[in-house]
Kinemage of the C-alpha trace (Angstrom):
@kinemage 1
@onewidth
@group {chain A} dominant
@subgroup {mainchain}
@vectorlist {calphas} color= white
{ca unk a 1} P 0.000 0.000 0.000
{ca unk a 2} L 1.070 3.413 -0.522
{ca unk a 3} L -0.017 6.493 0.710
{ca unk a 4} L 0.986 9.925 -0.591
{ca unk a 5} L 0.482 12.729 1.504
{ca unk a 6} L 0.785 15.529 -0.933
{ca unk a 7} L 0.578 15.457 -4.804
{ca unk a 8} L 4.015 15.316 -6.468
{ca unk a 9} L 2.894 16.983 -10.070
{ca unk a 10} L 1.500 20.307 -8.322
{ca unk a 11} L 1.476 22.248 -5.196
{ca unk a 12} L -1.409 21.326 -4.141
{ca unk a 13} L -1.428 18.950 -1.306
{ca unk a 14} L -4.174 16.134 -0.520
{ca unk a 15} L -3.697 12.189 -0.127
{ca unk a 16} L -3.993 8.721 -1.723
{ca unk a 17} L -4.139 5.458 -1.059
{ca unk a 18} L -2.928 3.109 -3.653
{ca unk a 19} L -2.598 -0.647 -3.687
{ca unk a 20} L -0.220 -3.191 -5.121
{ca unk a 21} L 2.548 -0.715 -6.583
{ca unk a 22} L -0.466 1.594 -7.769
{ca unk a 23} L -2.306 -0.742 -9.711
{ca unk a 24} L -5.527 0.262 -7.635
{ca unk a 25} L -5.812 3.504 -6.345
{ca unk a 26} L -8.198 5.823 -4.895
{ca unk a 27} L -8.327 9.462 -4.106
{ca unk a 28} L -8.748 10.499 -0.028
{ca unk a 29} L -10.792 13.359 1.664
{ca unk a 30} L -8.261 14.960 3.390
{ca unk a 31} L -10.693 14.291 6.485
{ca unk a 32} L -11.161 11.033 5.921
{ca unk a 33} L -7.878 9.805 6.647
{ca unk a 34} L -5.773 10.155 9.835
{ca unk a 35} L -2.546 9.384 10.804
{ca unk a 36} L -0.313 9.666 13.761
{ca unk a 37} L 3.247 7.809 15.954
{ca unk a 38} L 0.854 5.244 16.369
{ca unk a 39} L -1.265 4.452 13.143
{ca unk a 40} L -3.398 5.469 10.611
{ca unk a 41} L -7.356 5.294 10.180
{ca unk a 42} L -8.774 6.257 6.376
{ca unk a 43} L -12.103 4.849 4.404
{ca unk a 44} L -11.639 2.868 1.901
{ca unk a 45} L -13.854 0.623 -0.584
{ca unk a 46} L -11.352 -2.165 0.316
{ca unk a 47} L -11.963 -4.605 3.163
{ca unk a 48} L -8.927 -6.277 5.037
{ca unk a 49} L -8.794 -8.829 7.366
{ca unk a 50} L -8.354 -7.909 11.046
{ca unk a 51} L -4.593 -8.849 11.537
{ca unk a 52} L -3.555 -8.600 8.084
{ca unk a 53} L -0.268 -7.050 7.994
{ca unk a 54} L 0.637 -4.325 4.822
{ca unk a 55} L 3.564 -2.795 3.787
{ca unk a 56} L 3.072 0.713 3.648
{ca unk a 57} L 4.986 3.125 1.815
{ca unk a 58} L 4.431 7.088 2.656
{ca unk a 59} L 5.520 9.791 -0.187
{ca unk a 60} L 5.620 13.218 0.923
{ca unk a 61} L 7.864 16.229 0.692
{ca unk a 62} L 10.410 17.617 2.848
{ca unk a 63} L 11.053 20.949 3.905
{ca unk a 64} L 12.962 21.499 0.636
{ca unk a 65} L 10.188 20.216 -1.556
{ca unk a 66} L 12.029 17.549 -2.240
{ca unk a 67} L 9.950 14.169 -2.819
{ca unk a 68} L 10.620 11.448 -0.093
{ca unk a 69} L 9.453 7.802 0.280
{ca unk a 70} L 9.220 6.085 3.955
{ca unk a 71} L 8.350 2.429 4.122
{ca unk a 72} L 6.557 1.125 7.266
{ca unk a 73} L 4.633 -2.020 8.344
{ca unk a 74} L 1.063 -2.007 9.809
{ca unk a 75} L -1.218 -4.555 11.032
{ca unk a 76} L -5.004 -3.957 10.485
{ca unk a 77} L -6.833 -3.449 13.573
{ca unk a 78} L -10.286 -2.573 12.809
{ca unk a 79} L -12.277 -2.750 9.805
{ca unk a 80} L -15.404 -1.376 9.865
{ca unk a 81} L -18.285 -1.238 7.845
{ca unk a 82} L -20.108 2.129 7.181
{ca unk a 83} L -22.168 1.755 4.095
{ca unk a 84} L -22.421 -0.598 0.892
{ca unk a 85} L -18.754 0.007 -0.506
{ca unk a 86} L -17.235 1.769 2.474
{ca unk a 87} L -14.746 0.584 5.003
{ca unk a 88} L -13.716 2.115 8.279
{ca unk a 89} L -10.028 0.786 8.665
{ca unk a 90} L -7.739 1.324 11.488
{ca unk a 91} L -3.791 0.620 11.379
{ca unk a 92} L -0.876 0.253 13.352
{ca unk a 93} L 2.424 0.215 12.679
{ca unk a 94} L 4.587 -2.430 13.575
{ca unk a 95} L 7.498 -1.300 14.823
{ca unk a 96} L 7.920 2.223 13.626
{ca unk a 97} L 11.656 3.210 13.671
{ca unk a 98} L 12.299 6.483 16.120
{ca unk a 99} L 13.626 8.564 12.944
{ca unk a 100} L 10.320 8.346 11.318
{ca unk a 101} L 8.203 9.875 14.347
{ca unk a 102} L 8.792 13.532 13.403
{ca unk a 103} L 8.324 12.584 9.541
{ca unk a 104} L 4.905 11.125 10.540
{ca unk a 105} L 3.934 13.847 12.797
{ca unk a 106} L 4.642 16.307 10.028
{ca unk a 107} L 2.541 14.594 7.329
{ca unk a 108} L -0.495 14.191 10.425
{ca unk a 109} L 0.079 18.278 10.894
{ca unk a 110} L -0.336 18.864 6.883
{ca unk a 111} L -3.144 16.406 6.736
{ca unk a 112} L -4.714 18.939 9.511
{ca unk a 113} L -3.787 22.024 7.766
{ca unk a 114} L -5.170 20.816 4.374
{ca unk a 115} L -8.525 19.846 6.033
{ca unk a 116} L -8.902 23.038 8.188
{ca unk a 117} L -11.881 25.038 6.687
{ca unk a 118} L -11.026 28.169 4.656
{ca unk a 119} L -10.954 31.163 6.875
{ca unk a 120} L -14.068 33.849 5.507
């Protein structure tokens, strides 16, 4: 699985969920989809089974702008079904290295920022 945090091709930030190298792929809500030191919680139209363990790569950029890739492990903790095609799912990581704490709480801040309502 692999999640981008921001868009590569334009400025504009937002996130993504994509499955087996990008094959499948879907578009995320900037609220729908939550991350933090611990794990992660988005919808998705794909159901996993509780325990299932996923790779997880995370693209975002730095503070240069320059594109970075961080791969993780997380075992599926909760999936939850809201409607017909919609899944609640809840992830932890597995062993999440120390170095990647501030990268993760830097892509939960922009997740935060992106979803914060326009100011009138």
């Amino acid at each position: 699985m692999v999640v981008n945090s921001t868009n590569p091709s334009s400025d504009q930030s937002g996130a993504s969920i994509f499955l087996d190298y990008g094959v499948d792929g879907e578009k995320c809500n900037d609220k729908e989809i939550r991350i933090c030191e611990r794990g992660m919680c988005f919808k998705s139209r794909w159901q996993f089974d509780l325990g299932a363990e996923l790779a997880i790569a995370l693209t975002y950029h730095d503070e240069n702008r320059k594109l970075q890739r961080a791969n993780l492990r997380g075992t599926i903790a909760g999936c939850e079904k809201i409607c017909c095609c919609c899944y609640q799912i809840t992830l932890l990581f597995v062993d999440l290295p120390e170095r990647m704490q501030p990268v993760i709480a830097e892509i939960a801040s922009r997740l935060k920022t992106d979803s914060a309502p326009a100011p009138h």
